[in-house]
Steps between C-alpha positions, in 0.01 A plus 500: 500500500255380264547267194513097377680295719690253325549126536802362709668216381455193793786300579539284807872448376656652144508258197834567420750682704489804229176544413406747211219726493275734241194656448368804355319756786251767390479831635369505877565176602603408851649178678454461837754488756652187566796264556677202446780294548702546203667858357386647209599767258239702342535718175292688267641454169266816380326719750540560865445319750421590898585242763444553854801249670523495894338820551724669221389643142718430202405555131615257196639699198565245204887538565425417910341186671379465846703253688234292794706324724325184632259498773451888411128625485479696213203624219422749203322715333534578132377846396509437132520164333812332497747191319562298846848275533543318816737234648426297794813369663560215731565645868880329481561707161396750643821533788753669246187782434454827688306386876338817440217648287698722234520566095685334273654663200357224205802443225444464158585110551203448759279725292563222218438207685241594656365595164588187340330283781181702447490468165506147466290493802717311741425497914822241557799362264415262337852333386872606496521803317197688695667395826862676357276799473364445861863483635597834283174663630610420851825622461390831308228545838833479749687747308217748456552834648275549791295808592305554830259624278432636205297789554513488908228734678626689859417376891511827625186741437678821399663294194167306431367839480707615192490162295148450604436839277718391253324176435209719453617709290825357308581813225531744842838698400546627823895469631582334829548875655133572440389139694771580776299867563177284514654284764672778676858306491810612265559372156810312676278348718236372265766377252694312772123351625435366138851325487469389864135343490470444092855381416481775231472858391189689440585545132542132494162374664309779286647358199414158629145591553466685172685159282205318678237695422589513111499170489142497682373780196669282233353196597107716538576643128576828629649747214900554534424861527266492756678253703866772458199805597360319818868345594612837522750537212542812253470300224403095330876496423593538832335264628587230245866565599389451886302195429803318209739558755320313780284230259799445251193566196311798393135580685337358175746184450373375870136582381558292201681198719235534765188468248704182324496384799 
């Protein structure tokens, strides 16, 4: 993998026990992998972002952050440029937090404070009312609905197989019988091994993957129609309905947001 590796913040110990984050990432930009001894959530406000975690691949949609548990070797790689939010947390915060690598659904209430400490460019609270957002934040983070992973990828190589080629080729409108023949297995089968190894259906993770790569074409300046054309849908309205329902806005509303940004 080729691109700009970025700089690593170095810490011998946190200077705060909650310790904000945020930085703007262009396109192709990588951070090496490494670790430390405190957790830390990571979320792309606009864009994606891909972390590799413990050997594991997880992808950042602005309503999903990447939760690090401490002591966890972990890096990414950001394919197009990105609005970075990040939280270090002290390793005893850090006990009522998944001991895993997983995502975390983001809340409107994090979203906003971890807006509002960005904009007024704060790394730590600095009196009482910042540190009643840090508690809030902290208890938004334990109540957050936790997903292995967002957009998980398969162990086993007949499953790789399929969403290897749909990774390749995201607007394929070929059902799950039509994979199933290429594998030689039953639709049964193949729709049991996506719930089994994925946590999900194949008409979920394709929709996944598709929601991810609009956001990808929005962010590049990609046309609405072309993005609904090489997404696979029979029309821009379509997949303005697909893309509202999972983003909450319209394809050119998160445009807008992302270039204010």
């Amino acid at each position: 993998m080729t691109g700009k590796y970025l700089e690593i913040p170095q810490f011998d110990q946190l200077p705060a026990p909650v310790y904000f984050r945020y930085d703007e990432f262009s396109a192709d930009t990588i951070s090496a992998p490494h670790c430390h001894a405190w957790g830390q959530l990571n979320y792309a406000a606009h864009g994606v972002m891909h972390l590799d975690v413990a050997g594991q691949r997880f992808v950042s949609p602005p309503s999903y952050a990447v939760w690090v548990p401490p002591a966890t070797e972990h890096g990414c790689y950001n394919p197009q440029a990105i609005v970075y939010r990040s939280v270090y947390l002290h390793r005893d915060l850090c006990r009522s937090l998944p001991a895993q690598p997983c995502s975390l659904e983001i809340s409107d209430i994090l979203k906003a404070i971890l807006g509002d400490f960005a904009r007024r460019d704060l790394t730590v609270a600095q009196d009482a009312r910042d540190q009643r957002l840090v508690e809030v934040l902290l208890d938004q983070l334990q109540l957050s609905p936790t997903q292995a992973c967002y957009l998980p990828f398969a162990r086993s190589e007949g499953l790789g197989q399929v969403l290897e080629a749909l990774s390749a080729e995201p607007g394929d409108q070929r059902p799950l019988a039509d994979w199933a023949a290429r594998l030689h297995v039953s639709e049964r089968t193949l729709a049991r091994q996506f719930v089994r190894e994925l946590g999900m259906s194949f008409g979920e993770w394709r929709l996944r993957l598709r929601f991810l790569r609009a956001i990808e074409a929005l962010e590049a300046g990609t046309p609405i129609q072309a993005i609904a054309f090489d997404l696979g849908y029979s029309s821009a309205s379509a997949f303005i309905a697909m893309f509202q329902r999972q983003a909450q806005c319209t394809p050119e509303q998160y445009r807008r947001r992302a270039r204010t940004a």
